[in-house]
Steps between C-alpha positions, in 0.01 A plus 500: 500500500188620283573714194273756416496732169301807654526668860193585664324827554669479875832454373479717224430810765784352728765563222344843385484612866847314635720859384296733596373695791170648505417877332244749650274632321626804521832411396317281189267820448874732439604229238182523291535860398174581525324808651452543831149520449328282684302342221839408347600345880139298487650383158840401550434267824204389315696400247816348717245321704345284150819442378598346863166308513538354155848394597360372843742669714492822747483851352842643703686284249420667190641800348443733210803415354399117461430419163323212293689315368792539683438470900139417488481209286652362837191515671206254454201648245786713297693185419221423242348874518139536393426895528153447519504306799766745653198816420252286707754527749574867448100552470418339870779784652333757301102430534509551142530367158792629264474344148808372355524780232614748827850276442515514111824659494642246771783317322705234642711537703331749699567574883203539789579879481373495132163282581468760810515787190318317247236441777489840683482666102157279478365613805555860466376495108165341671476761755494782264272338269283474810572842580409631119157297549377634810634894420 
């Protein structure tokens, strides 16, 4: 029998998946709380799709309600989070770079519903800056 001290990225999602069935979008888009704009969709799945991808499992298996440090510290990447390599993540979905001061008031524990706001708040402050320029 070999003893190990760590489970591997493969296992990690096995466990985290093993419970639970797969979420829609849609049905993960109703948990955020967001608008219904579709900016704020773009956002969200953005958004549940880097958190899945840092945690090296399929998107259907997260949901708003997950939070760091309590279900996602399961998953490989958020056992030993580093939020900067979770925004390069998050910045490949998007096409586009969000600085880490958009998640300044991000305190742990914080659920995937609360990056989605933190994230969609960024984008929209951007937009009307862009908005103010070109007006």
């Amino acid at each position: 029998m070999k003893w190990r001290w760590w489970r591997t990225s493969d296992e990690m999602a096995a466990n985290f998946t093993a419970n639970r069935a797969p979420e829609s979008d849609t049905a993960y888009l109703a948990e955020c709380g967001l608008p219904t704009t579709p900016i704020a969709q773009q956002v969200a799945v953005a958004v549940r799709r880097s958190v899945a991808s840092y945690g090296m499992i399929e998107s259907a298996f997260i949901r708003a309600a997950d939070r760091y440090p309590d279900q996602l510290i399961d998953l490989s990447g958020w056992d030993s989070l580093d939020f900067v390599d979770w925004i390069f993540a998050l910045e490949r979905e998007l096409d586009m770079t969000i600085p880490l001061a958009a998640f300044k008031d991000i305190r742990s524990p914080f659920s995937v519903a609360d990056l989605a706001q933190a994230v969609l708040a960024f984008v929209e402050q951007r937009a009307g800056s862009k908005a103010s320029r070109s007006g």
